[in-house]
ChimeraX commands (.cxc) that place a marker at each C-alpha (Angstrom):
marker #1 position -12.04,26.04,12.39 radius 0.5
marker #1 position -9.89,28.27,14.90 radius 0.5
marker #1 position -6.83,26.83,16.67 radius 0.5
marker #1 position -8.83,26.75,20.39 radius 0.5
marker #1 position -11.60,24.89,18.06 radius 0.5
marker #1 position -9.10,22.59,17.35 radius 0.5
marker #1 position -7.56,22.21,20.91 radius 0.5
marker #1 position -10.97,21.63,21.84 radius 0.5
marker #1 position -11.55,18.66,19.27 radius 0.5
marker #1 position -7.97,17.12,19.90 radius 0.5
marker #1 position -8.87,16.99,23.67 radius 0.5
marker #1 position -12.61,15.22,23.43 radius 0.5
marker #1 position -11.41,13.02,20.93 radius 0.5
marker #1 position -8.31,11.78,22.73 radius 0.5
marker #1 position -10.38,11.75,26.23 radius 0.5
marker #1 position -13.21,9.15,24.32 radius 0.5
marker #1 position -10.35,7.27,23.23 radius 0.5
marker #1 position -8.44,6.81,26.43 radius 0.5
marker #1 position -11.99,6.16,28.37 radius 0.5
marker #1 position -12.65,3.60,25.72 radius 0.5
marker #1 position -9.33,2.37,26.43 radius 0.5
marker #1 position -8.75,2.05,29.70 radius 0.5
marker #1 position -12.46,-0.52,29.94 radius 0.5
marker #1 position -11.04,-2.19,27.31 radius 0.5
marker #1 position -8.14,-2.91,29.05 radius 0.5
marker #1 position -9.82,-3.79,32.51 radius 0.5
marker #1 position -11.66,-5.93,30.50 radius 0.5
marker #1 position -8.82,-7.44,28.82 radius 0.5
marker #1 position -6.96,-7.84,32.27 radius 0.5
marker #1 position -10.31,-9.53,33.65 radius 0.5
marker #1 position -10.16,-11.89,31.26 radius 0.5
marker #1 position -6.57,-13.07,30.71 radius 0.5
marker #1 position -6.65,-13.81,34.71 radius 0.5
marker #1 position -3.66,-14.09,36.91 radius 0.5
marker #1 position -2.14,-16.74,34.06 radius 0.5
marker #1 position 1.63,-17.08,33.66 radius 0.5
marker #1 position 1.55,-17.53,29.78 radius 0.5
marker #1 position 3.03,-15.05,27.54 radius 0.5
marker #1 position 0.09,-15.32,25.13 radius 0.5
marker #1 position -1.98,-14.20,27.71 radius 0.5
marker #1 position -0.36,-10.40,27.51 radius 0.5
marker #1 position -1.00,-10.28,23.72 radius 0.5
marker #1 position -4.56,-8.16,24.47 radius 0.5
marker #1 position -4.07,-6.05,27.12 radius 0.5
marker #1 position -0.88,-4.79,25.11 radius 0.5
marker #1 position -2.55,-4.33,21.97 radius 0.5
marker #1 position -5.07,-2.69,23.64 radius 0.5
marker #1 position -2.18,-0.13,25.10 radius 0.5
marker #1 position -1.01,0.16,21.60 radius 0.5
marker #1 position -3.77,1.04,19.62 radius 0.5
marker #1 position -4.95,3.69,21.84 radius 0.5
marker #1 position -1.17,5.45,21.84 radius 0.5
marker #1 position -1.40,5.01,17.46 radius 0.5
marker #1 position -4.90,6.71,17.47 radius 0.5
marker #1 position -3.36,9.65,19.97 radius 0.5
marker #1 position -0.49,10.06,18.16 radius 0.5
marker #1 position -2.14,9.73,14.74 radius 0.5
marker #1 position -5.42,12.72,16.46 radius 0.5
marker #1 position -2.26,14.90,17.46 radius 0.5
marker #1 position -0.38,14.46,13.75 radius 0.5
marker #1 position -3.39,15.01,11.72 radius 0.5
marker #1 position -4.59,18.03,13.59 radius 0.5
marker #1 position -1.29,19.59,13.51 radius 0.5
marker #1 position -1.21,19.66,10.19 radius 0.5
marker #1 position -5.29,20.94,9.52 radius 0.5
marker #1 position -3.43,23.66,11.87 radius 0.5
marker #1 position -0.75,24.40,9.15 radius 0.5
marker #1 position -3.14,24.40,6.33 radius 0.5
marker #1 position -5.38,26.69,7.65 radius 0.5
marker #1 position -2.46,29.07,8.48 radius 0.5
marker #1 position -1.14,28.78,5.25 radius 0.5
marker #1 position -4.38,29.26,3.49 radius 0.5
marker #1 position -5.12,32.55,5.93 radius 0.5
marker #1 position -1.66,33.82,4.46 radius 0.5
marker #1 position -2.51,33.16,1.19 radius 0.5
marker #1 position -5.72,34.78,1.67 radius 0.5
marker #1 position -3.98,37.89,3.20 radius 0.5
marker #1 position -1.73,37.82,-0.28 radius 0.5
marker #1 position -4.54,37.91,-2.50 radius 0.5
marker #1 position -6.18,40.89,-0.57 radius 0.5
marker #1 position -2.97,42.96,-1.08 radius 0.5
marker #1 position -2.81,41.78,-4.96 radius 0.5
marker #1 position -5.84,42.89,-5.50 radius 0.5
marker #1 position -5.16,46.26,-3.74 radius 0.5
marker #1 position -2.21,46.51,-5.71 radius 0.5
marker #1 position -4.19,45.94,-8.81 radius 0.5
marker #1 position -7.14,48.21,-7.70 radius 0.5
marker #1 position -4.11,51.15,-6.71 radius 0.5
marker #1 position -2.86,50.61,-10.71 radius 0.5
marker #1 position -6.13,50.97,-12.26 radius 0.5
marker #1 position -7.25,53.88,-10.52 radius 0.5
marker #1 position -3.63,55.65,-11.21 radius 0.5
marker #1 position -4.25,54.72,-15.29 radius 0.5
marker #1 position -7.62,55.79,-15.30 radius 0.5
marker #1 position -6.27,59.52,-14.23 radius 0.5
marker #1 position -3.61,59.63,-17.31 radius 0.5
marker link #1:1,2 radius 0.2
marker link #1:2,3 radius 0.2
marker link #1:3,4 radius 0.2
marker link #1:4,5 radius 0.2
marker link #1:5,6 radius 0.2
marker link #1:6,7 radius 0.2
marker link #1:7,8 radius 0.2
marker link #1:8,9 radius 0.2
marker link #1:9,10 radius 0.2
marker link #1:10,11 radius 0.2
marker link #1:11,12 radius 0.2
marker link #1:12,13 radius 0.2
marker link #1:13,14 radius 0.2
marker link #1:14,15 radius 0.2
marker link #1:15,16 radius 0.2
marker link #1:16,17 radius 0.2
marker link #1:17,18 radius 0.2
marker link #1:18,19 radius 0.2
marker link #1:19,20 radius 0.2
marker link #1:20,21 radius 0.2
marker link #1:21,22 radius 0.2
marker link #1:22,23 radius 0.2
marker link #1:23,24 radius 0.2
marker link #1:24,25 radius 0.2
marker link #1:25,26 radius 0.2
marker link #1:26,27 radius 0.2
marker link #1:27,28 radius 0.2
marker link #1:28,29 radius 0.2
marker link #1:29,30 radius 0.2
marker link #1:30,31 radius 0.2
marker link #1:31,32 radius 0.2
marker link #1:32,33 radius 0.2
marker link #1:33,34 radius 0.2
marker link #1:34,35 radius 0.2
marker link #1:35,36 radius 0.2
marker link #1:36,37 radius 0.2
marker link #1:37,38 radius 0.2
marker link #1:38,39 radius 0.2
marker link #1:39,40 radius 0.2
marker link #1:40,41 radius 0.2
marker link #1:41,42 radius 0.2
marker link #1:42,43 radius 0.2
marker link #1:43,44 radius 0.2
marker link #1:44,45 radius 0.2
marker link #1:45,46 radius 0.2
marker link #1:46,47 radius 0.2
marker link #1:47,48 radius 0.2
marker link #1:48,49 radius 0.2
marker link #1:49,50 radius 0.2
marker link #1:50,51 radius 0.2
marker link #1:51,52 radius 0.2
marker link #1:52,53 radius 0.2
marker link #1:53,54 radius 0.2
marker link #1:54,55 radius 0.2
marker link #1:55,56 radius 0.2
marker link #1:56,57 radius 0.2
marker link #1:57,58 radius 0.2
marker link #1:58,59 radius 0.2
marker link #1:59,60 radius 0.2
marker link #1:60,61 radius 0.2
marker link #1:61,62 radius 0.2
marker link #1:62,63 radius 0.2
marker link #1:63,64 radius 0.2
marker link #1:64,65 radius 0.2
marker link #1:65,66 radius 0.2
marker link #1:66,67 radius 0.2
marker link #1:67,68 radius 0.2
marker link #1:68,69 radius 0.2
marker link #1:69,70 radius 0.2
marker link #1:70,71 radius 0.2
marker link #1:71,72 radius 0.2
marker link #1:72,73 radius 0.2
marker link #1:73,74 radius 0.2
marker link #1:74,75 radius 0.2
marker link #1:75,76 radius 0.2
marker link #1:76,77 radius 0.2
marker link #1:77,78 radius 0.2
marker link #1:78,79 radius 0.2
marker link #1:79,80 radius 0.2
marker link #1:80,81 radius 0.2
marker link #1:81,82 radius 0.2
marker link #1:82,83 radius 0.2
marker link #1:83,84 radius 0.2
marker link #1:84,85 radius 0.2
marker link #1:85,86 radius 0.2
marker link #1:86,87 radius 0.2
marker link #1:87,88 radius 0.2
marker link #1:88,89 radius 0.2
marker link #1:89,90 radius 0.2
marker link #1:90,91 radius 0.2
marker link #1:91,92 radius 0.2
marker link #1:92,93 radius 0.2
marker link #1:93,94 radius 0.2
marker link #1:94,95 radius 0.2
marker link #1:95,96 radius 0.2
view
């Protein structure tokens, strides 16, 4: 997966969430009502909470899938110059 891939990804998975959000919280407002109580706030702001964990936990994870595949890539790019190396030897002992 390429890094615009994954920009890609991160965005339609953290639009979905947000959309899913934001009717869950109209909902959540519809229902509590105008009401003074304090228990009343509990859903709306769980609602507002879970959907800034999932964002946060999208933006993490992805970050480091972006790492991994660099790192891999590198390691990739080491093992093509090894085996240079190693093809460079062989052909220089095969002459001698």
């Amino acid at each position: 997966m390429t890094i615009s891939t994954q920009r890609d990804v991160r965005v339609t998975i953290i639009s979905r969430i947000w959309a899913y959000a934001t009717a869950m919280l109209l909902i959540s407002i519809l229902l509590t009502g105008q009401g003074q109580d304090q228990k009343l706030l509990f859903l709306p702001s769980t609602v507002v909470f879970g959907v800034v964990i999932s964002t946060i936990v999208i933006l993490r994870r992805l970050r480091y899938d972006q790492h991994d595949t660099l790192f891999q890539s590198e390691t990739l790019e080491q093992l093509k110059q090894r085996i240079e190396n190693l093809e460079a030897i062989a052909a220089t002992d095969d002459r001698h």
